[in-house]
N, C-alpha and C positions, 0 to 999 in steps of 0.2 A: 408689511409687504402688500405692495397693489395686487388686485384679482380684477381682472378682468370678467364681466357677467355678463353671458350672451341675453342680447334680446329678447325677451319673453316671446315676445309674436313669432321670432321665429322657430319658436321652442314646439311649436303645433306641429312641426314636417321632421323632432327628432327623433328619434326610437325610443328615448325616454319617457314621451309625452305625443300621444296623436287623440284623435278625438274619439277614437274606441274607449280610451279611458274615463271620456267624459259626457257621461250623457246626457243632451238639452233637457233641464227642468221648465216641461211647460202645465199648466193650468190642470189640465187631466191626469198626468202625472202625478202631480203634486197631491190632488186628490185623492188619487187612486192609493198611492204610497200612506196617506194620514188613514184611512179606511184601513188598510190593511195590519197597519200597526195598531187600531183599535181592536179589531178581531183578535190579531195574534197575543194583545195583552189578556183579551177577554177568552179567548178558549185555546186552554192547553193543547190539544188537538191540532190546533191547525196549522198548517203549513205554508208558510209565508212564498215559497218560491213558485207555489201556483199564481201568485197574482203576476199577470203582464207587467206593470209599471216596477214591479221591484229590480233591482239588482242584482242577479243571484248570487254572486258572492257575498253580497249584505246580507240577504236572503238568509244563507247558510252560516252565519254568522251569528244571526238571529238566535238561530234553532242549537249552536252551539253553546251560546252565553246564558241559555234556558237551561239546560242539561248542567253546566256550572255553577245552577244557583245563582247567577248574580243577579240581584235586586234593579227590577227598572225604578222603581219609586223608591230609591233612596233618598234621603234630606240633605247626606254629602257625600258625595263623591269622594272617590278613595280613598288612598292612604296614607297618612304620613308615617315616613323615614323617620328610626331613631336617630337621637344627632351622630352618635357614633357610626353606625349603618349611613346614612345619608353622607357623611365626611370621607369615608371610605369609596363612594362613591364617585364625591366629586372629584376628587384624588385618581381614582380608575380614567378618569375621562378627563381630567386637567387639560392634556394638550388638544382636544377636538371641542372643548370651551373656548382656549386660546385662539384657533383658529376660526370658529365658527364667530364668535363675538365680534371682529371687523365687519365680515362680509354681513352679518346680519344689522350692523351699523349704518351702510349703507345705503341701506333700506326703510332706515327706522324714523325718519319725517313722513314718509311716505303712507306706512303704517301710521302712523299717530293720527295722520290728518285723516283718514280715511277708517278709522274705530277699528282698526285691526290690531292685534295682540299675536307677537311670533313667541314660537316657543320651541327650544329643542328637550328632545327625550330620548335616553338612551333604547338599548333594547328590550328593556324587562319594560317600559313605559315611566321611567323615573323622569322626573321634569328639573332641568339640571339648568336652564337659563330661558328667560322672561325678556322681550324688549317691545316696546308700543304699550297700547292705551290696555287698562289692566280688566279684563271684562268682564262681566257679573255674573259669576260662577257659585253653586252651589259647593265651597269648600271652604275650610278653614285657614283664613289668611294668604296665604301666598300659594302660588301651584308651587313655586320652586321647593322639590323635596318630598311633592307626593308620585305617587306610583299609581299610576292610571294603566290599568292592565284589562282584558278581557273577563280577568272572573270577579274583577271588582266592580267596571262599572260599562262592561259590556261591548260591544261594537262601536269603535271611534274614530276617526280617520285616521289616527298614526296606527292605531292595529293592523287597523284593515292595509295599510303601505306597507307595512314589516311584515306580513304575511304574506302578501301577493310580491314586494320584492318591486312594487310599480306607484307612482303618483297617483292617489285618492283624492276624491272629495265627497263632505258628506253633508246634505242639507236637513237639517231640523230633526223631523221625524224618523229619517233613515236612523240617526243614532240608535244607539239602543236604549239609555238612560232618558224618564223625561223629562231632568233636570238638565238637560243640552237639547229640546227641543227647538228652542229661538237662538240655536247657535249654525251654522253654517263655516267647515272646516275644510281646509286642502293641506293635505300633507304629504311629503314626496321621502324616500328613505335614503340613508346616509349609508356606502356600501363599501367595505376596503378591498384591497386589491385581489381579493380571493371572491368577490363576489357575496359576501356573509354582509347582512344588514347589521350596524352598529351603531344605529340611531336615527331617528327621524323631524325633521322640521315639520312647523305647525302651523300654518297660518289661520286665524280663528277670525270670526268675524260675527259679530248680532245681528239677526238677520229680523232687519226692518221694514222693508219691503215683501213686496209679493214675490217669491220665491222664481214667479213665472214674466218679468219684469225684463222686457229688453236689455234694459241699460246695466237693470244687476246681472243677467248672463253674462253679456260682454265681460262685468267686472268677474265673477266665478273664472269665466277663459281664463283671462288673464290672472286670476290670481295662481291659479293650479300653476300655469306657464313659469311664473313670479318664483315660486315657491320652488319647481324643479329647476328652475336657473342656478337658486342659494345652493340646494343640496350639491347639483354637479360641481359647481365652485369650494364649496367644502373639499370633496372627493378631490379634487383637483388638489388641493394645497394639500392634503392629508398623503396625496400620493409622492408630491413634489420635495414635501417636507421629509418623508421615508426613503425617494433617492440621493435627497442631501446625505441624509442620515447614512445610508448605504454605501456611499462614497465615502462618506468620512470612516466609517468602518472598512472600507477597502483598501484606504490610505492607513489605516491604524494597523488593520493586518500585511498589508505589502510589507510596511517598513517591519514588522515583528517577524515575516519571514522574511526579510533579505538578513535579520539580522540573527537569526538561526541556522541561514546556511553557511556549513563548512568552506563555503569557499571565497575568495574574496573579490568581491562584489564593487566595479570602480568605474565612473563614467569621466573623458576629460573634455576639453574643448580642443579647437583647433593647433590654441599652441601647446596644450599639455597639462595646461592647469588642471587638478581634481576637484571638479565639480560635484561627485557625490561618492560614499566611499561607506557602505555597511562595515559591519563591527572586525567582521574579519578581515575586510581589506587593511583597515588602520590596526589589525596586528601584525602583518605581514609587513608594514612600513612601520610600522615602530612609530605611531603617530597619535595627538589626542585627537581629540574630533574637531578645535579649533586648527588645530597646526594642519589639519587633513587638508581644509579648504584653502589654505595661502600656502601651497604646495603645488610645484611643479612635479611629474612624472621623469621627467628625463633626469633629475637630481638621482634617481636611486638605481638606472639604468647605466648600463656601460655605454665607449661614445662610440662605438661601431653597432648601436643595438639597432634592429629590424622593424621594432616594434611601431614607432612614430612614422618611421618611411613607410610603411605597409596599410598604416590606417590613415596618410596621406593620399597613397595613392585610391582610396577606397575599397581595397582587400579586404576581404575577412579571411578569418582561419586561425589555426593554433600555432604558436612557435614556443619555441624554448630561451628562456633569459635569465641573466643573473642577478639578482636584486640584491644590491649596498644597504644595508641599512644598522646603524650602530656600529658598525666596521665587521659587520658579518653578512659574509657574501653565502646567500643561498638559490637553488636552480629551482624554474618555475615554471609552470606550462601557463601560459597565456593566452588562451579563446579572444581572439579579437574582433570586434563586430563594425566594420565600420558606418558611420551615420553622415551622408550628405545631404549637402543643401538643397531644399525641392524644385527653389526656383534655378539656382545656378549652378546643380551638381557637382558643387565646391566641398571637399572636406567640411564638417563641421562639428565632429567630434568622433567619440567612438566610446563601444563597454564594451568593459573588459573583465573576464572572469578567469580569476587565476588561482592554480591549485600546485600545490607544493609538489616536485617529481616524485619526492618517496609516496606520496598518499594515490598519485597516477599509478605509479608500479606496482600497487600493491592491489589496484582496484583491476589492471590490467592480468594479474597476475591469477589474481580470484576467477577471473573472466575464461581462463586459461586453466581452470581449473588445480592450480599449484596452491592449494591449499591445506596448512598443516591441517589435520583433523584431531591428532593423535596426542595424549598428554603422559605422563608417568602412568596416570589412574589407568589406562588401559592398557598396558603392559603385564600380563597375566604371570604367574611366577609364586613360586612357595621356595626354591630350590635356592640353597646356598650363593652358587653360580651369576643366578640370574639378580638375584638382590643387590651382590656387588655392586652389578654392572649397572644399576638401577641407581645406588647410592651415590656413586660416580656420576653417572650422568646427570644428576639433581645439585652436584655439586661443582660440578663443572659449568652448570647452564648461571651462575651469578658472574662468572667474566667473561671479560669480550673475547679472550683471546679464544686462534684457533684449535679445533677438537678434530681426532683422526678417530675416525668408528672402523673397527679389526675382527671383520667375522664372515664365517662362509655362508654359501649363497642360502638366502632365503630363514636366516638367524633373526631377521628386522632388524637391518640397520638403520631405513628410513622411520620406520617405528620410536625409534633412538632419535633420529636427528628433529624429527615433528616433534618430538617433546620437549626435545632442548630449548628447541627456538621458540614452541608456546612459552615456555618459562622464563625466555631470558626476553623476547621482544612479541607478543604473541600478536601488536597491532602494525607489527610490519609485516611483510611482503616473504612466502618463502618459495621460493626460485630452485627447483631442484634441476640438474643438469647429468645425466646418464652418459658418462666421457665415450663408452661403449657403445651407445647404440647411434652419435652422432654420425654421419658420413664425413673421413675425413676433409674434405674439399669445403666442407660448410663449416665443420669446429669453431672457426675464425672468427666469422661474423655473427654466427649463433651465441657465440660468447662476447664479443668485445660490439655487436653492432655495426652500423655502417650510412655513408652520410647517401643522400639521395643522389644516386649518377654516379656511383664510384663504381658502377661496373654491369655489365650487361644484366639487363633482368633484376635488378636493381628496386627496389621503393621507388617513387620520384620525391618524395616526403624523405625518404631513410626510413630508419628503423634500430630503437635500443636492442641494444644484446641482454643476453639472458643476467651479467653480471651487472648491469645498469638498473636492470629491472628491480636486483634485488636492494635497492638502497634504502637504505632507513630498516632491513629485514636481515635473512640469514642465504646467503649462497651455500647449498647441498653441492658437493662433486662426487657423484655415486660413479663407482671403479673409476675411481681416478687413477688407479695404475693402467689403465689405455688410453689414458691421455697420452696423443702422440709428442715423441721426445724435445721437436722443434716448438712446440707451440711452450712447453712445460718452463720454459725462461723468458716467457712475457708473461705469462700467468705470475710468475715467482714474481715481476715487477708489479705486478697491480695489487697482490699480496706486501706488499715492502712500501709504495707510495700513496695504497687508496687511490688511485686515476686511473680510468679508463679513457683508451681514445679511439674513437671508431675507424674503420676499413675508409679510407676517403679523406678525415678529419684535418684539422689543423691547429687542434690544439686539443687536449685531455680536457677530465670532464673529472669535478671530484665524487669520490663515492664513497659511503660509510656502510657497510656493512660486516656479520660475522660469516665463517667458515667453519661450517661442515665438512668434513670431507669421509669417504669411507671405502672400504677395500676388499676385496676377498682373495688378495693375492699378499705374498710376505714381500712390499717394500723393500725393507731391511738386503733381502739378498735381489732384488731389483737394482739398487743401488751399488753395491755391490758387483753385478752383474753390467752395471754399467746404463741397464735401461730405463732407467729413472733416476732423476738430478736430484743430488745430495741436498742442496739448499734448498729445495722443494719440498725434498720431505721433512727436512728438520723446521721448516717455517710451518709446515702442516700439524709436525705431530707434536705439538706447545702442547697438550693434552689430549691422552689418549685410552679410551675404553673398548676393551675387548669382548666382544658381544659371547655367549658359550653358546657348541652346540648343542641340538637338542639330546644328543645321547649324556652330554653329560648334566641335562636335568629333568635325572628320571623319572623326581617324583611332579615335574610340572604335567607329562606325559597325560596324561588321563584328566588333569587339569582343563589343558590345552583341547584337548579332543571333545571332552562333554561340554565348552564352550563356542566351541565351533558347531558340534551337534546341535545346541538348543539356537544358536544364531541362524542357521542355514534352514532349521525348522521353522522357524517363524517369519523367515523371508519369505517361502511358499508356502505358508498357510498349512504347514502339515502339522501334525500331534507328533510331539516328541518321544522318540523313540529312545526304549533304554539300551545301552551297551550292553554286550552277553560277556561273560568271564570269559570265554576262549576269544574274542575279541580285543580281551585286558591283556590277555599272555601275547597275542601276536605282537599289538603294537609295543610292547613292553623292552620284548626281545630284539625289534626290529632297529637295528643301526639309522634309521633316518639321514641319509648322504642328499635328503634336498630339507634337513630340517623344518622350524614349523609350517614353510611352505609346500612342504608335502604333507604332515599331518593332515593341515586342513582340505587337500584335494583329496587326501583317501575319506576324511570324514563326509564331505559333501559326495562324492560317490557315494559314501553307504548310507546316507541319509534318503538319495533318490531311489536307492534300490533295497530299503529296508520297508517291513510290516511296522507294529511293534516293538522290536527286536531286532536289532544290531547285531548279525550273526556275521560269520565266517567268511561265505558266498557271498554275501551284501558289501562286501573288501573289493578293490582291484586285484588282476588277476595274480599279480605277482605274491600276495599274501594268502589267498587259496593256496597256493601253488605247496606255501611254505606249511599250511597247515597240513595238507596230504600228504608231504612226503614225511613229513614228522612221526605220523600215525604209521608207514607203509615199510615192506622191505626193502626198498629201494632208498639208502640214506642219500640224502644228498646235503652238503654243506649250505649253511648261508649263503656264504661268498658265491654261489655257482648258480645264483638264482636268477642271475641273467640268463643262461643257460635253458634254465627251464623254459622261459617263453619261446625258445627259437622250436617248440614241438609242433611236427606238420604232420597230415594225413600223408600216410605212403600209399601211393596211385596203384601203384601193380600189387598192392594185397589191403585194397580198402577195409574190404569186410573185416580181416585178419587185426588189422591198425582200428576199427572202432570196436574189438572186443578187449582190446588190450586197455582202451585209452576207458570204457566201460568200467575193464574192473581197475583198474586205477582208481576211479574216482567211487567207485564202491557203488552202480548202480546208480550217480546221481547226476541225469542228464544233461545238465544245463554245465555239468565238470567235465566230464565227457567232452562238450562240445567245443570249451573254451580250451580243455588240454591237445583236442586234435584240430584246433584252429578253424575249426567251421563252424556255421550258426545254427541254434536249436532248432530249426526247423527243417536244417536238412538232415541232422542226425536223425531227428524222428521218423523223417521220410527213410533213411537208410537202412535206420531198424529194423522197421518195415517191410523193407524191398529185402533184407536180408535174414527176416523173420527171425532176428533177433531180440528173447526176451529175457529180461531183469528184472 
């Protein structure tokens, strides 16, 4: 690869190289600098950076490579690399040889003719490649594979550049070694993209002249200039060669995630042809990777399809299509992007990102928070009753057909239907629909959908309905006995043909999914009665589990409660409180007419309003109620304990009504307060004003 090498002369005005870095060696200098290097070898003591003509970075260099022990009157210079150690190296640095080796080629008549010797060194000072005239060095055989570091042979010019991080030169004496006396060196450091030095160029030169010699100046300028030109040219390919590199790893990762996403991933041209097509697009067309690319898009399209006119016209947006492929027609949402021409804002292709409608509906659905949660495992139960109905549902959930869930309010029937549908499809979509809380006016389209403009207020897009959504899932019809009568024989047909067709449409739309359905009314005599269609229910109830109340599973009772208790504790952060025995007898006896949905509202009341201790008072007031009159002369039945809340303070004999409602509750205020319908703080104030004590 060519490199381009800026001009050395102009290399004096870079930031790399100005003449701070280089200071003229003249006649006084040169004196001054050989004088003080005789002192500093002759007295320990002294301190080099008092002298004017030195350096002070050499200076301190000096006084460093002193403190390290390194020998100035060495007989050789460093160290040589075991072969193993020194192989391992050149290995580390393979590619910044590769590169460095051209550009230093370059150079290298130029060198030769003029007694210089270039030399690169990593960062520890290893000497890893040699080009130009070989120079008379106090070492063994070749530099290439010794280690020239600061505690081996002192102050050098690539040190001294890999420290300061800047282009050095160092003439004779400055060295520290006086086996590099008659040597004269420029060296500039090699830096990667993070700024960290990772090697340095060496340009070396005997220095034959007088130090303070016009003409050898000019040549020192220029060498230092020479030298930092190679290293930036280094730098340059090292960086060039790293964004090749990072490109080809962008491209190696692009295509590793197009080909991990779920969705299918497809670019065409102007007439349709598929120009690029990831692993899931060529499953969704049923295609190998050769057949992908001598394939047209319109082949697997219907001939009325939108998709080509729309990315003709340079539309973007989502539409819905049916995609032919192996004679199996399936629905597909299509993100289309379209790409024209820069210069003549002509079509010129488009990508397309297309996701199967069951995996849209089901992410739509998640979104919408219609998510089963729920599996058998948490379905709590020890009782006869409730295992049945357990056994059943575990074994109903292996076919497709529909299931009718039969139990009153608040038994978990949804509880039932989220387990089912975990068990039988738990990666589809589950779509629950409450026929009861719909407004009749909307039923329609909430259910079946509706196309954009089919009526005021309206999508402009449309919009699937709830049984569209559930495809590839399970469709819930929670109290489906208030499904109104007229709608209940279009429901039966989407039950009987799988198609749906929107409010607007003009043609149905297929769909696969199961039916839930469940009830807390008796069907059987609805039909009967005439208010719910006979073929409705017998298509519904293909299988059917009867959820039990909770009175008749007594012993779940306590079950149920100390589960709710320790769950509702640890939502708020509170210490779980135990349940008291007259606690166990209340809820034991207690008919529960809103089932486990009432269990767990009397437990989360007693759980806000308990210590420790799960007593009596810590109940809603309805179960107080029941406890005191149990203990009192005054019997009152179960059945009548509606009755009991309807107790008011009587106005024309207050006092009289909070001595009675007092000893009712046997002295205990806060019973008192709740029996005569007022709050504890004004009974107290009452007591008071009536100087009534307890």
């Amino acid at each position: 690869m060519d490199t381009k090498i800026t001009d050395p002369h102009s290399l004096q005005n870079n930031s790399l190289f100005s003449i701070d870095n280089y200071r003229i060696m003249n006649r006084e200098r040169w004196e001054g600098i050989v004088e003080c290097k005789k002192k500093f070898l002759a007295d320990q003591s002294y301190d080099p950076r008092e002298c004017p003509y030195m350096d002070p970075d050499i200076a301190a260099s000096w006084i460093m490579c002193r403190k390290m022990d390194a020998n100035p009157y060495q007989s050789l210079l460093g160290r040589r690399l075991k072969n193993e150690a020194f192989l391992k190296v050149m290995e580390k640095n393979n590619n910044l040889i590769k590169i460095t080796t051209p550009i230093i080629n370059t150079f290298k008549n130029l060198a030769i003719s003029n007694s210089y010797g270039i030399y690169l060194a990593d960062n520890r000072g290893v000497f890893l490649l040699h080009e130009g005239k070989v120079l008379t060095l106090p070492v063994e055989a070749s530099l290439i594979g010794m280690i020239w570091d600061e505690s081996l042979i002192g102050t050098s010019a690539h040190s001294m550049s890999m420290n300061h991080k800047r282009p050095f030169i160092l003439f004779g004496a400055e060295n520290y070694c006086r086996g590099l006396e008659n040597i004269v060196a420029s060296a500039a450091c090699i830096k990667d993209e993070n700024g960290n030095v990772i090697a340095t160029i060496v340009l070396a030169q005997v220095l034959k002249k007088e130090p303070w010699d016009e003409l050898f100046q000019k040549y020192c300028t220029n060498t230092l200039a020479l030298i930092t030109a190679i290293s930036t040219a280094v730098e340059s390919q090292l960086r060039l060669q790293k964004s090749f590199a990072s490109l080809k790893m962008a491209n190696k990762t692009l295509e590793a995630t197009l080909a991990s996403i779920d969705e299918g991933i497809i670019t065409i041209d102007q007439n349709g042809m598929i120009v690029y097509s990831n692993e899931e697009g060529r499953k969704i067309f049923k295609l190998s990777e050769d057949e992908a690319y001598h394939s047209n898009i319109r082949n697997f399209l219907e001939k009325d399809s939108k998709l080509i006119a729309m990315a003709a016209k340079g539309e973007s947006g989502n539409i819905e299509e049916t995609i032919h492929s192996d004679q199996i027609d399936e629905n597909y949402v299509i993100n289309v992007q379209s790409v024209l021409d820069d210069n003549t804002e002509e079509f010129d292709g488009a990508l397309l990102r297309i996701n199967s409608v069951g995996k849209i509906n089901a992410l739509t659905a998640n979104r919408a928070g219609a998510v089963a949660r729920f599996t058998f495992e948490n379905i709590i139960g020890e009782s006869d009753a409730i295992k049945k109905a357990i056994t059943k549902g575990q074994y109903y959930s292996e076919a497709p057909e529909n299931i009718l869930l039969i139990g009153e309010s608040g038994t978990g029937k949804e509880l039932f239907a989220q387990s089912i549908h975990n068990k039988y499809c738990s990666g589809g979509p589950f779509i629950a629909v409450n026929c009861a809380a719909l407004p009749r006016e909307l039923i329609e389209s909430e259910l079946f959908g509706y196309e954009g403009g089919s009526f005021t207020g309206a999508d402009r897009s449309g919009r699937p309905g709830k049984i569209e959504l559930a495809e590839g899932g399970t469709l819930f019809l929670d109290e489906i006995g208030d499904m109104p009568f007229e709608l209940q024989a279009v429901m039966l047909r989407v039950l009987e043909d799988k198609q749906v067709m929107r409010i607007g449409a003009r043609r149905s739309k297929k769909v696969d999914f199961k039916v839930i359905a469940a009830t807390n009314q008796n069907l059987s005599s609805m039909v009967k009665a005439k208010r719910f269609r006979a073929d409705l229910y017998y298509r519904l109830s293909v299988l059917t589990i009867a959820i039990p109340p909770l009175r008749d599973r007594n012993k779940d009772i306590y079950l149920l409660a100390n589960y709710f208790v320790r769950r509702y504790s640890r939502k708020i952060g509170k210490k779980i409180p135990k349940i008291s025995q007259s606690v166990l007898d209340v809820i034991n006896n207690y008919t529960w007419p809103g089932n486990v949905r009432e269990l767990e509202n009397a437990m989360v009341h007693a759980v806000i309003n308990s210590g420790e201790i799960i007593n009596i008072q810590d109940l809603p007031e309805k179960f107080i109620f029941m406890d005191t009159f149990k203990t009192s002369d005054d019997i009152v039945n179960y059945d009548n304990i509606e009755e009991m809340d309807k107790i008011q303070s009587l106005a024309d004999t207050e006092k009289s009504a909070i001595l009675k409602g007092m000893k009712m509750a046997k002295g205990n205020v806060v019973l008192a307060a709740c029996l005569l319908g007022i709050s504890k703080s004004t009974i107290y104030r009452k007591l008071k004003e009536y100087d009534i004590n307890y």
